[in-house]
Backbone as JSON Lines, residues from 0, in Angstrom:
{"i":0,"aa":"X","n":[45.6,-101.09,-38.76],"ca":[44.73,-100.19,-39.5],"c":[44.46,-100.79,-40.9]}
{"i":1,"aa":"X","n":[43.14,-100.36,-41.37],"ca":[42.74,-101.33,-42.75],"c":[43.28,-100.18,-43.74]}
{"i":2,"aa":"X","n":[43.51,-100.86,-44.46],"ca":[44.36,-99.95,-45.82],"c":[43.23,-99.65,-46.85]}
{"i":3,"aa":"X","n":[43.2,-98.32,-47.1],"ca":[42.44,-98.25,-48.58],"c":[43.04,-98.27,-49.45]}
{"i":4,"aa":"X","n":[42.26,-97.98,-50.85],"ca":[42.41,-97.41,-51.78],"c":[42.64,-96.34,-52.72]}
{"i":5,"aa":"X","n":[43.69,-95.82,-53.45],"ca":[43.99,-94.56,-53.75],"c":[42.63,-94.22,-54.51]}
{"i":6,"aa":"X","n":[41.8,-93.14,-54.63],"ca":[40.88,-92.58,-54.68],"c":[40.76,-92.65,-56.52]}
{"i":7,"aa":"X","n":[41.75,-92.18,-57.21],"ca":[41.7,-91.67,-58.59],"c":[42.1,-92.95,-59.08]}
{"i":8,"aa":"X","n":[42.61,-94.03,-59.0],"ca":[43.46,-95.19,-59.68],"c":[42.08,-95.67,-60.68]}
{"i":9,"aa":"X","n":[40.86,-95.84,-60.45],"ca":[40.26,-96.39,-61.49],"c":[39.28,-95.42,-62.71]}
{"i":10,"aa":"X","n":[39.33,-94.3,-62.4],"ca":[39.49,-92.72,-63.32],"c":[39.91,-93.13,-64.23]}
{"i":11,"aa":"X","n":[41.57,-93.79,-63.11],"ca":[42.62,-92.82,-64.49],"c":[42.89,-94.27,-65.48]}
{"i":12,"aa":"X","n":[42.38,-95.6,-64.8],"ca":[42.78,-96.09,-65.84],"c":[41.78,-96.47,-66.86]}
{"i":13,"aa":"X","n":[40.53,-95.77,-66.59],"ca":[39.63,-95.59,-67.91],"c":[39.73,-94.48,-68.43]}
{"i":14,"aa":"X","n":[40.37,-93.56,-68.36],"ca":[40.72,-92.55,-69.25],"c":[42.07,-93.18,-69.87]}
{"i":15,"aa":"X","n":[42.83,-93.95,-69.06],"ca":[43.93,-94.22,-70.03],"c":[43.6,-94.99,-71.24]}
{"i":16,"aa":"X","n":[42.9,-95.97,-70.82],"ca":[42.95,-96.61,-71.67],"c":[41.96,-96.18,-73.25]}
{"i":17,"aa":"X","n":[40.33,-95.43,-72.39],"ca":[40.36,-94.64,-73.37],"c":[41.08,-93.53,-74.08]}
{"i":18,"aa":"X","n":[41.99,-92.71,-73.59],"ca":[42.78,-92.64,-74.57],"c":[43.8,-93.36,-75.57]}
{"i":19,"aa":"X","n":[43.93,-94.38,-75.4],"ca":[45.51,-95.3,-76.25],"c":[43.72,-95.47,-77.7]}
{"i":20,"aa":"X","n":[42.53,-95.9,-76.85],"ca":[41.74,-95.72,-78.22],"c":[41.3,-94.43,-79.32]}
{"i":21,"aa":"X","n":[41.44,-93.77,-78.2],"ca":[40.77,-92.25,-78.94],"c":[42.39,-91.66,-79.52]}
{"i":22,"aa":"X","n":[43.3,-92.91,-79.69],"ca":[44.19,-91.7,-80.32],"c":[44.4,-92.13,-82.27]}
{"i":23,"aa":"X","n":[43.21,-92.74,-82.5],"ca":[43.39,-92.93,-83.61],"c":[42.16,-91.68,-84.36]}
{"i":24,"aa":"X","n":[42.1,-91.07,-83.41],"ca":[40.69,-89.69,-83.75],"c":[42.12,-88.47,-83.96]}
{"i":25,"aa":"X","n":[43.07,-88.34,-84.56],"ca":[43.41,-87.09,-84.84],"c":[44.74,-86.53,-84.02]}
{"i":26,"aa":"X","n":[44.64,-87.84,-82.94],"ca":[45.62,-87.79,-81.46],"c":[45.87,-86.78,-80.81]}
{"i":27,"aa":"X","n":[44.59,-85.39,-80.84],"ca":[44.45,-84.39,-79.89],"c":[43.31,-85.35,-78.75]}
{"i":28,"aa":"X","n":[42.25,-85.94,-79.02],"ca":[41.3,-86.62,-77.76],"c":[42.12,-87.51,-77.3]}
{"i":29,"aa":"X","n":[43.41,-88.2,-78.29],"ca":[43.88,-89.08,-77.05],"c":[44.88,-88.5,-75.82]}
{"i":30,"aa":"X","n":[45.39,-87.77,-76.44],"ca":[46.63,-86.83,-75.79],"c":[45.48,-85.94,-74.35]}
{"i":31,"aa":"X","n":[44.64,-85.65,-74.94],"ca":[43.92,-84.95,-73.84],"c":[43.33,-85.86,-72.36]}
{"i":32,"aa":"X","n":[43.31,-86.94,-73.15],"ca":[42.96,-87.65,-72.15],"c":[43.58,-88.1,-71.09]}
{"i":33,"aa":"X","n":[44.75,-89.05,-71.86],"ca":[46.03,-89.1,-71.18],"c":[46.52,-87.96,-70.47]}
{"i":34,"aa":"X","n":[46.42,-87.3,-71.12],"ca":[47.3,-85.77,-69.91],"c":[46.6,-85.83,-68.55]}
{"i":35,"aa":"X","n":[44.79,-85.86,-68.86],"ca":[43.89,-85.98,-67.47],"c":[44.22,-87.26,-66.64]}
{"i":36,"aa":"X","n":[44.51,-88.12,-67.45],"ca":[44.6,-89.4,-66.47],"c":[46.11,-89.43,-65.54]}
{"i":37,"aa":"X","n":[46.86,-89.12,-66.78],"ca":[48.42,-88.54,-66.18],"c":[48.72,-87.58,-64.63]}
{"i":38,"aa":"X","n":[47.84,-86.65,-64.68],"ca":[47.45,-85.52,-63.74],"c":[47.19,-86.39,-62.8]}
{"i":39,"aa":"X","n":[45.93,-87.25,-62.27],"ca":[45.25,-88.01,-61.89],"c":[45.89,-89.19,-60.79]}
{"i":40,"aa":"X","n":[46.79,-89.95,-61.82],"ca":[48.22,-90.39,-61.69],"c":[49.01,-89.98,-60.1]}
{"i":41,"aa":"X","n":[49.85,-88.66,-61.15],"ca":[50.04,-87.61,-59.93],"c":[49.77,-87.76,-58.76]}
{"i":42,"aa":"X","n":[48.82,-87.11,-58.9],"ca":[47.96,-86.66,-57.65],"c":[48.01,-87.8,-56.91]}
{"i":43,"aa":"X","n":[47.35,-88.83,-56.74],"ca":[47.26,-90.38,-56.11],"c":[48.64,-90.92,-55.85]}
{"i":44,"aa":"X","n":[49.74,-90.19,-57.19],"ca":[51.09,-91.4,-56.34],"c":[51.5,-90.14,-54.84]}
{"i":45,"aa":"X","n":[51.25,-88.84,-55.01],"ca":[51.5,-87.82,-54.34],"c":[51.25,-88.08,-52.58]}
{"i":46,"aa":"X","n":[50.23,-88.61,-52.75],"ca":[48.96,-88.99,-51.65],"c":[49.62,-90.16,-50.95]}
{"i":47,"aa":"X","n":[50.07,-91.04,-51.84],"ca":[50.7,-92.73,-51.91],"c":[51.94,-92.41,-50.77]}
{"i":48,"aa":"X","n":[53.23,-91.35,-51.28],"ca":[53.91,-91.43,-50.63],"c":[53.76,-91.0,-49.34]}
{"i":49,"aa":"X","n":[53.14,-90.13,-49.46],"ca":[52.89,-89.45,-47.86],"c":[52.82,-90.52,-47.11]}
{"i":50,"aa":"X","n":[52.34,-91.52,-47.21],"ca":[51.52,-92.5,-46.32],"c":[51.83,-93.56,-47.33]}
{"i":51,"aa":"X","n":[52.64,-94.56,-47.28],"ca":[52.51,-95.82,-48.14],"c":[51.86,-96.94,-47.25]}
{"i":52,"aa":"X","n":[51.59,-96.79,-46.37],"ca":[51.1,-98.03,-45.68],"c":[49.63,-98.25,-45.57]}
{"i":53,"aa":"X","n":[49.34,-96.6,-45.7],"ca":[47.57,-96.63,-45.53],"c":[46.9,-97.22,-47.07]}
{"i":54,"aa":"X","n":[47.85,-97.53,-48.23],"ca":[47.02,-97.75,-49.3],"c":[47.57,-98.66,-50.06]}
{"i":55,"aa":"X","n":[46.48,-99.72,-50.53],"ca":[46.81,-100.88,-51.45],"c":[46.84,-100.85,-52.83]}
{"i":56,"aa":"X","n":[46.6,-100.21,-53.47],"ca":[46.33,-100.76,-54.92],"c":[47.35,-99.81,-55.45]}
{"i":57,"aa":"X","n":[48.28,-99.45,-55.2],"ca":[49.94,-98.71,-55.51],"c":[49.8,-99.3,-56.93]}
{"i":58,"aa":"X","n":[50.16,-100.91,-56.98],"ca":[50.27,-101.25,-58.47],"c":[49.39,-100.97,-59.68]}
{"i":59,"aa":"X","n":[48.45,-100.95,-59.63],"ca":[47.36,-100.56,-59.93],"c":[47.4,-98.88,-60.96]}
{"i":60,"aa":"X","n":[48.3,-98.15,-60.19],"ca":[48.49,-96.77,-60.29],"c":[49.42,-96.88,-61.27]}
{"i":61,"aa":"X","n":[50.66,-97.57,-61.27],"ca":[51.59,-97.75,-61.84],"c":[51.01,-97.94,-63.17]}
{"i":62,"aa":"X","n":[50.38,-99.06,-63.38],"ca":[49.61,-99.46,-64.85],"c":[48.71,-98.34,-65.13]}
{"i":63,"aa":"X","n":[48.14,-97.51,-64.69],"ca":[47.48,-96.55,-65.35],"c":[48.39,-95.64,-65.39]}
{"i":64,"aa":"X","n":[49.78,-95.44,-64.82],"ca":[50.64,-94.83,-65.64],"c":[50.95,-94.95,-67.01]}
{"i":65,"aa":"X","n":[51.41,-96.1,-67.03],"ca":[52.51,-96.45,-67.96],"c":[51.1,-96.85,-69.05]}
{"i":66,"aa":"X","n":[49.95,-96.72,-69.02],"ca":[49.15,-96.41,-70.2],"c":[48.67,-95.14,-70.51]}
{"i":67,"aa":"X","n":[48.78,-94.51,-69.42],"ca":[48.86,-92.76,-69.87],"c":[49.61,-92.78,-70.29]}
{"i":68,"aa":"X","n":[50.89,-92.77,-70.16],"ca":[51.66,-92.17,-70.93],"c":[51.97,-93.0,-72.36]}
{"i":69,"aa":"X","n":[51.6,-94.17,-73.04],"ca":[51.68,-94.89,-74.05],"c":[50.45,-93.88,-74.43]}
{"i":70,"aa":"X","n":[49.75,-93.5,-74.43],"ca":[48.33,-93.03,-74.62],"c":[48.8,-91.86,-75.6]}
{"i":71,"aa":"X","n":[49.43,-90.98,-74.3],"ca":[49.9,-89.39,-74.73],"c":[51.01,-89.2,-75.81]}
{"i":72,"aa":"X","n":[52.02,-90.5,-75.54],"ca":[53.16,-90.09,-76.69],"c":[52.21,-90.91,-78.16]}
{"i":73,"aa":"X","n":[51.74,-91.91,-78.1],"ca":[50.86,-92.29,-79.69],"c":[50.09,-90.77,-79.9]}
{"i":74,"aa":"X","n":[49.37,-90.4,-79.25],"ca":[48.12,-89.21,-79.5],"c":[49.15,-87.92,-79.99]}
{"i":75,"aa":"X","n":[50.43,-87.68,-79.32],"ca":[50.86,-86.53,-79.97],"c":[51.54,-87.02,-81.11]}
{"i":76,"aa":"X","n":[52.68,-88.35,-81.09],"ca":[52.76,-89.1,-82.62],"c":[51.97,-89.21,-83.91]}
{"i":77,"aa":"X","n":[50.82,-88.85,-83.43],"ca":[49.72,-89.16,-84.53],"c":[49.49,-87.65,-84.89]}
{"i":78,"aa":"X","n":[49.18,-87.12,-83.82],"ca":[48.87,-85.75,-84.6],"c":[50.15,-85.05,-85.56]}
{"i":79,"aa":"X","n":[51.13,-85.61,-84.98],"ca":[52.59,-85.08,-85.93],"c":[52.78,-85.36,-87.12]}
{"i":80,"aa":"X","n":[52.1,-86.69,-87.42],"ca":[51.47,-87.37,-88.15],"c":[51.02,-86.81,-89.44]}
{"i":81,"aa":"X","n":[50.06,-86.64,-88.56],"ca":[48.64,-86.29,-89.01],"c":[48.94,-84.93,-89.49]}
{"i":82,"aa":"X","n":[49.7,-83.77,-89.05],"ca":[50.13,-82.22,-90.04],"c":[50.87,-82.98,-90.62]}
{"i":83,"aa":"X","n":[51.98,-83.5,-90.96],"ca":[52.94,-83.46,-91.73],"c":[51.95,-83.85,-93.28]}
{"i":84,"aa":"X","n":[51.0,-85.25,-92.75],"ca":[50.44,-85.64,-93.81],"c":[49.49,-84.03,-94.67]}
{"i":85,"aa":"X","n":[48.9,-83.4,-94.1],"ca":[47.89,-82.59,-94.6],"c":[49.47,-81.84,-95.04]}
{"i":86,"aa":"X","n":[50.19,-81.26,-94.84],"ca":[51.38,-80.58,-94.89],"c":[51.71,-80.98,-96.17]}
{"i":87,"aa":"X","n":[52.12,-82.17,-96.76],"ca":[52.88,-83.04,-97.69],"c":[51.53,-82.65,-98.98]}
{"i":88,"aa":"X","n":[50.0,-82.56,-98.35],"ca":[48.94,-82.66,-99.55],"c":[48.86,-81.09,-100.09]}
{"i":89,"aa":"X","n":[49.3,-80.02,-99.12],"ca":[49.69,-79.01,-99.82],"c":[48.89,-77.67,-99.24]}
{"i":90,"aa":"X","n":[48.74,-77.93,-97.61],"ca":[47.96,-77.48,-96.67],"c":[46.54,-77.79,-96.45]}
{"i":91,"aa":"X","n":[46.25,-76.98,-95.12],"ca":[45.04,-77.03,-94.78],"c":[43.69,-76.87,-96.13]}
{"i":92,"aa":"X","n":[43.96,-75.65,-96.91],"ca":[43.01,-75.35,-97.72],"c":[42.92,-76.36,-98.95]}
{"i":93,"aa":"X","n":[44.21,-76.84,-99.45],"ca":[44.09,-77.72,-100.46],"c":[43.18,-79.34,-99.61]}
{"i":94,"aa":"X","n":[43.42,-79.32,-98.75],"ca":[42.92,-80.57,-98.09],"c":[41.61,-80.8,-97.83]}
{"i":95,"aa":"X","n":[41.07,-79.4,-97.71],"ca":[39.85,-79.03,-97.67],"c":[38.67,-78.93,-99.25]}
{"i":96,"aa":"X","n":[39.54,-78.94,-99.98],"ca":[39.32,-78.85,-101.35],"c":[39.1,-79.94,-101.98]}
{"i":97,"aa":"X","n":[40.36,-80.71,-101.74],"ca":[40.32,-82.54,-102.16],"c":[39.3,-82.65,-101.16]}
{"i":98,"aa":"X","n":[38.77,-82.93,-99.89],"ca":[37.66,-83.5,-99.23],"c":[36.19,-82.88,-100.13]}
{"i":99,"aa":"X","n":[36.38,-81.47,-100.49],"ca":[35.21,-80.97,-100.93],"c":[34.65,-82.22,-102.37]}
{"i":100,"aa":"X","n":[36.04,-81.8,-103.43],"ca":[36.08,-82.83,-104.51],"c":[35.48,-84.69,-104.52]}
{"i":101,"aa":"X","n":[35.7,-84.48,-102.81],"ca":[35.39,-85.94,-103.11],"c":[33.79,-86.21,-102.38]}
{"i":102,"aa":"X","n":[33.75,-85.49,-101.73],"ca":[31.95,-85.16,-101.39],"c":[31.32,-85.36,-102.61]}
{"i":103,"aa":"X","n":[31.68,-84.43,-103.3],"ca":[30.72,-83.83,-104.86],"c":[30.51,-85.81,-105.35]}
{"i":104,"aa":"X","n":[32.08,-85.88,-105.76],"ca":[32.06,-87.12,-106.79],"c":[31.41,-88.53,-105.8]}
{"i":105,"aa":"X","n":[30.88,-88.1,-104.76],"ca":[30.35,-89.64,-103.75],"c":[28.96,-88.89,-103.7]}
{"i":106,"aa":"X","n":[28.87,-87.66,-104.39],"ca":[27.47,-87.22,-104.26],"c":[26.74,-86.74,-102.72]}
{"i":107,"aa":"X","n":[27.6,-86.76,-101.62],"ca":[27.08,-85.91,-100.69],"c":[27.39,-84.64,-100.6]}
{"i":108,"aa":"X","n":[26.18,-83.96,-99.96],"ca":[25.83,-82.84,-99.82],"c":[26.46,-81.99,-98.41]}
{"i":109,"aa":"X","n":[27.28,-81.16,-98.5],"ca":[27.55,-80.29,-97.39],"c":[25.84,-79.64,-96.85]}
């Protein structure tokens, strides 16, 4: 019997990998992503075991693991990050204030 291919393996590893990029946006888009590709993952190794003989690209799956999940722990690292920093400037509203301050003095307009 000819062996396929797990269905989700090349999904997930363009969501993985777009996420390990999108986690320098705030590391909620990367984390989100990763979680989808993670899911994705899942599902396909799920499929894999049932049947390991009917499908080839197993390895394949593995690496879009193990970049989901590099993806998801940077994206939530960053966002932890990322409050502590706004946290340390003296909250949300002061942060919002310094951004306002610095609009004015670069002369753009809300």
């Amino acid at each position: 019997m000819e062996q396929q291919k797990l269905p989700n393996v090349t999904i997930a590893i363009v969501l993985a990998i777009f996420s390990f990029i999108c986690c320098c946006f705030g590391g909620i888009p990367g984390a989100i992503l990763a979680g989808i590709s993670f899911f994705l993952v899942r599902k396909d190794e799920q499929r894999y075991f049932e049947n390991p003989e009917q499908y080839s690209n197993y390895s394949q799956l593995k690496t879009a693991k193990v970049i989901a999940i590099i993806g998801l722990v940077l994206g939530i690292l960053y966002f932890i990050w990322t409050y502590y920093q706004i946290s340390q400037m003296g909250g949300w509203d002061m942060y919002m204030e310094k951004s306002r301050e610095m609009m004015e003095q670069w002369g753009i307009e809300e």
